[in-house]
N, C-alpha and C positions, 0 to 999 in steps of 0.2 A: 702361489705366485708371490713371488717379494718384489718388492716397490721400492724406489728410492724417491724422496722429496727434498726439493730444495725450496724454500721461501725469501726471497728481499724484503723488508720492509723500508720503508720513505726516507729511512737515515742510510740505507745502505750496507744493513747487515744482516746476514746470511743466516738461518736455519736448515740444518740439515738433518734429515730421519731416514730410518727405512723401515718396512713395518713385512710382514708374513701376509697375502691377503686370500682367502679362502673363499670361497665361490658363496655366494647366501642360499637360503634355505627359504621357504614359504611361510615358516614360522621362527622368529626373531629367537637367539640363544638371548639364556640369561646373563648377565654383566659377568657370573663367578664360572658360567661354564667357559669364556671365552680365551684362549690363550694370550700369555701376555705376551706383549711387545718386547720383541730384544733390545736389551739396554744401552748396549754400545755398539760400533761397528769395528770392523778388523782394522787396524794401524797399518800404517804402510811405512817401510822404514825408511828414514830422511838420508837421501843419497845426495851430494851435493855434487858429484862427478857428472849429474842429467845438466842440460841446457836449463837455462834458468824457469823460459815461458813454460816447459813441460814439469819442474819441479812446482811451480807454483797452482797450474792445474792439478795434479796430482796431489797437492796438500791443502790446496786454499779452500776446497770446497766448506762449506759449511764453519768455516769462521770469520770473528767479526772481525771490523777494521781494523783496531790494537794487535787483534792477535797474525793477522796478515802481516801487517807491519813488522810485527817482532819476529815473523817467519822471511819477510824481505832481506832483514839487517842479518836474520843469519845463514841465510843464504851467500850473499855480498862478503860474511865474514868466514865463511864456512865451517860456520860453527866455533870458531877460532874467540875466546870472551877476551884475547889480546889484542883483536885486532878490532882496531877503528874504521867506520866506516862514516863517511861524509852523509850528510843530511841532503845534500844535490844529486848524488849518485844514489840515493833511494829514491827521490822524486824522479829521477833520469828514469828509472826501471818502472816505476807506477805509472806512469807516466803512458809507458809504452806497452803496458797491460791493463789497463783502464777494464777493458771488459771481464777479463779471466778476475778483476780484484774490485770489483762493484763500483767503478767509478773514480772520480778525481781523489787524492788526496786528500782526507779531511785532518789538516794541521791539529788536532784532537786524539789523534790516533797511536801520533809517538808517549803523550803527556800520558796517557791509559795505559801506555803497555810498560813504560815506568811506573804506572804505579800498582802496576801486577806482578812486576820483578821479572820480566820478560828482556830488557833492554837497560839501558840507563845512557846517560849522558856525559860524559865528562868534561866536557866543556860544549860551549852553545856551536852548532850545527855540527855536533858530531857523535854518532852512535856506537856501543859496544852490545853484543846481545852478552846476558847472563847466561850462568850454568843451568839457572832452571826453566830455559825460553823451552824446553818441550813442553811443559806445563798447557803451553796456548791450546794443546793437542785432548788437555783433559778438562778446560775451563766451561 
């Protein structure tokens, strides 16, 4: 049976796993008989043509708040690293998915994803995502 787990912790950011789980035995396997845990999960390809709340379910699970953020902005940009996207029109949208994205905006979360090369700033309240914002997908 495979499992999927999600965790929050108290800052509000997401771990996600999924693990193989096999029925137990009467007698405990050793640590080297047991199979390991698959490493990654399948990627889902970033379609920006979906409605924004179903893009963001479908990709936010299991990241943290920077990398949600730099998935909003390129969202709102589609993908586009020319085009600007206001810093009120990403609060507009978090705003309105509080639950599907762990909560309020934490003003922390644009300055993080700058300095992962997810987004940048070009001037104050205003976003562009980078070429490398997939990256959030492999952090």
């Amino acid at each position: 049976m495979r499992v999927s787990i999600i965790v929050s912790d108290d800052d509000g950011n997401n771990y996600h796993g999924e693990v193989e789980l096999t029925a137990s035995s009467k007698t405990p396997q050793k640590r080297s008989e047991q199979a390991p845990a698959p490493k990654s999960t399948t990627k889902t390809p970033v379609n920006f043509s979906i409605p924004i709340r179903a893009f963001v379910k479908q990709l936010a699970g299991g990241l943290n708040g920077s990398q949600k953020f730099a998935l909003l902005v390129a969202y709102l940009a589609k993908g586009d690293s020319d085009k600007q996207v206001l810093m009120a029109d990403v609060e507009k949208q978090w705003n309105n998915m509080k639950p599907l994205l762990g909560g309020k905006l934490n003003r922390a979360h644009p300055t993080r994803a700058k300095e992962n090369g997810w987004v940048n700033s070009p001037k104050r309240g205003v976003y562009v995502v980078l070429p490398g914002w997939k990256g959030i997908f492999d952090a």
